[in-house]
N, C-alpha and C positions, 0 to 999 in steps of 0.2 A: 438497432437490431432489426432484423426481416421477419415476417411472420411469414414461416414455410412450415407445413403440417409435418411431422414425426414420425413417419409410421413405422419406423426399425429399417426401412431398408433403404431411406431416402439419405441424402449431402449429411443432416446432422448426425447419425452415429456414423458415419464414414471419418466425416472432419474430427469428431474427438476421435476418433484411433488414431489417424493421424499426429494431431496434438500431443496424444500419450508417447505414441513413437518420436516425438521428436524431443520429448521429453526422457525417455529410457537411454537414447540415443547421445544425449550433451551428456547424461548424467555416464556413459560411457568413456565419451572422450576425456571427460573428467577423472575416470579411473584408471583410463590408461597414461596419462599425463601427469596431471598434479600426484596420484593416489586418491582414492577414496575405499574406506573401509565399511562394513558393516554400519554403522551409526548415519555415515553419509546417503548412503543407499536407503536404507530405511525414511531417513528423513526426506528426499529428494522424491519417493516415491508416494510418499505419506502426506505431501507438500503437494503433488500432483492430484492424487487421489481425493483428497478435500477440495482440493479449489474449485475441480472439474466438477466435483459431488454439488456444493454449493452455488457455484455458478449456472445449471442446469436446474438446480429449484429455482433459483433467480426469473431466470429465463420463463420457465413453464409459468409460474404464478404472475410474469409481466404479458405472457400470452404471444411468444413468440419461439423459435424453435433452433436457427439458424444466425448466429452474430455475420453483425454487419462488417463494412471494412474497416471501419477504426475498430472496435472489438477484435478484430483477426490481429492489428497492429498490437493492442495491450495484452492477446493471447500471446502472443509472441513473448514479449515482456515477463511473461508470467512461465512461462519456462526458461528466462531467462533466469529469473530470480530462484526458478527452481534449483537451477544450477548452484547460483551462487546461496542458497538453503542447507544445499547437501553438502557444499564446503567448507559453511560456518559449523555445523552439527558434526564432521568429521573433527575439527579440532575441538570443539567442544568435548565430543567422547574422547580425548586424548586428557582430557582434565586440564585444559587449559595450556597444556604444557608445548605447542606452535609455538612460532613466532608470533609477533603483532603484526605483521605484513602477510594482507591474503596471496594467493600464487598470483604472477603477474595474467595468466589465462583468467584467472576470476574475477582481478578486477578490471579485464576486457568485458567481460560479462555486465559486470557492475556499470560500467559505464554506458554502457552501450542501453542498458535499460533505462538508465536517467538519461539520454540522450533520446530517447524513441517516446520517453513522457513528454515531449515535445511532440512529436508527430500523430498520437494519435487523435487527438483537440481537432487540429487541424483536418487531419482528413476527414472527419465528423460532418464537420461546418460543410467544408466542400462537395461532399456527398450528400448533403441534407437526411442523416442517419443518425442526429442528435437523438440522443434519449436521457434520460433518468437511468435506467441500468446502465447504460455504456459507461455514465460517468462517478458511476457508483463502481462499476469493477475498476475504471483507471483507478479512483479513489484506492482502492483495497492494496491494487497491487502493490502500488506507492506506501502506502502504510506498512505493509507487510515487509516490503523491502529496507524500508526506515530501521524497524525491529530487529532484521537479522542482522543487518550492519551494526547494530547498537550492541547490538550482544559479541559481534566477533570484538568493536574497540573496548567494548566492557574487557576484556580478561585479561587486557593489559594496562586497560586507564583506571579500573574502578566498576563496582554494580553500579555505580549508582548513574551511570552512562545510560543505563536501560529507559530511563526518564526520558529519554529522547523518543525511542520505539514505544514506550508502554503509557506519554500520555496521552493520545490519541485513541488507544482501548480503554483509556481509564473515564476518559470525558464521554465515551459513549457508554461506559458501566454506570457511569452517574445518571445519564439522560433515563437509563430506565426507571430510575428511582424520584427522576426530577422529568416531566415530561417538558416544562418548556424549551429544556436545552435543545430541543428539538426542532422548534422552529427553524425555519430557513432564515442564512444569514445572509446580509447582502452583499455584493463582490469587493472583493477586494485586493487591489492590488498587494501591499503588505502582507497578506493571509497567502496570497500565491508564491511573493518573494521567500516571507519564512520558509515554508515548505519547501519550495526548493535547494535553500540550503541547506536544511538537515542532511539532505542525501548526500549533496556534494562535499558536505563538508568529512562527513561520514566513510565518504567513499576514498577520500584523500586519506582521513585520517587511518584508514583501513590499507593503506598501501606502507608506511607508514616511512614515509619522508619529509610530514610535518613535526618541527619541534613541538614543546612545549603541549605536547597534545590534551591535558590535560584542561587547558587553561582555555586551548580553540573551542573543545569539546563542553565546557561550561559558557561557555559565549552562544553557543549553537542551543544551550539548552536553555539559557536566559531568554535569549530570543523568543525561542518555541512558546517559554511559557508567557511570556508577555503578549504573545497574540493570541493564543489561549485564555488568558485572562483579559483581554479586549474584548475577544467575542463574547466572552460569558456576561461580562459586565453589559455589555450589547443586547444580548438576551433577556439578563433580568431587568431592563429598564424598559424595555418593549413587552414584557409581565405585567409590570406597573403599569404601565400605560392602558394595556388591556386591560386590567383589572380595575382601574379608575374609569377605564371608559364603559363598562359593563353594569356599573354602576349608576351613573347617570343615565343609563337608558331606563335602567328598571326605576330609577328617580322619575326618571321624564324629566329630569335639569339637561337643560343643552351643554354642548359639549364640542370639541372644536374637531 
């Protein structure tokens, strides 16, 4: 992120209009193509309207005003998924009653957003624009995207698909109640592989030219939860440790 001061008439409220217009803009071409009803509308704007809202507290309390160029990349992203928000929430207000196959334009969209969580890491590094915020909104977007995919393959595979999008909000429902969950974990490859295929698997299963979808769709979610349950196990043994070692300081016993 850049620290550029705000004063109302500087780049940063210029760039989010922009943003919002590009966002009013797909959610157009959307309604002139696939369909989008009232339900879709509401949500694609209601999708914008938060993200924007909350990503600009982000911003202010990190003490910066102006996202850098990987941020411009996951903003991107994030009207991408707008798109594909308002056209899960259109069939949803339909009461489920779509097909299981999103429109082939959506899951352009869809793809194209899992294909650009690839680029923005990247241009991060190479710009030396790494941040804590940057990699917290790519974080979001990706989460949030995970979610609505889970809900369009929910209303033909089963609720219980949501397990895919909702446990990632559920492990951070926990951490408020449990503060170690909170620590930082260390990298890891498998915790990047899972993640990434939630979405792909997600996004396939959302066009819907996989068989047995049921069956991929508990695979993808055995997965999830096993890395899930590694970190956690990861965390509380790094509790113990701290709390063993916290101990012997106030002991005065050595400790390794």
């Amino acid at each position: 992120m850049m620290d550029v001061p705000d004063d109302g008439t500087g780049p940063a409220p210029r760039e989010r209009a922009l943003w919002a217009g590009a966002q009013v803009g797909l959610l157009g071409v959307l309604a002139a193509t696939t369909g989008l009803g009232a339900a879709g509308w509401l949500a694609g704007l209601g999708y914008a309207g938060a993200s924007w809202l909350l990503l600009g507290r982000s911003m202010r309390r990190a003490g910066t005003r102006v996202p850098g160029p990987a941020d411009r990349v996951t903003a991107a992203r994030m009207v991408l998924v707008g798109g594909v928000t308002a056209s899960v929430a259109d069939q949803l207000g339909q009461a489920g009653q779509a097909g299981p196959a999103l429109p082939p334009l959506v899951l352009a969209l869809t793809a194209t957003a899992l294909a650009l969580d690839l680029a923005d890491g990247r241009v991060a590094r190479r710009t030396g624009t790494e941040s804590a915020l940057g990699a917290r909104f790519d974080m979001e977007v990706d989460a949030f995207l995970i979610l609505v995919l889970s809900g369009h393959v929910a209303l033909s595979t089963g609720p219980w698909v949501l397990g895919i999008g909702g446990l990632r909000y559920a492990f951070v429902a926990a951490s408020w109640a449990l503060p170690w969950l909170r620590a930082d974990l260390p990298p890891s490859v498998l915790r990047k592989a899972v993640a990434a295929l939630q979405g792909i698997v997600l996004a396939v299963l959302a066009s819907g030219l996989l068989p047995y979808p049921a069956v991929v769709a508990g695979f993808a979610l055995a997965a999830l939860a096993f890395s899930f349950g590694r970190d956690c196990a990861w965390l509380w043994r790094r509790r113990r440790a701290a709390g063993s070692m916290t101990v012997c300081r106030a002991e005065g016993l050595p400790h390794a």
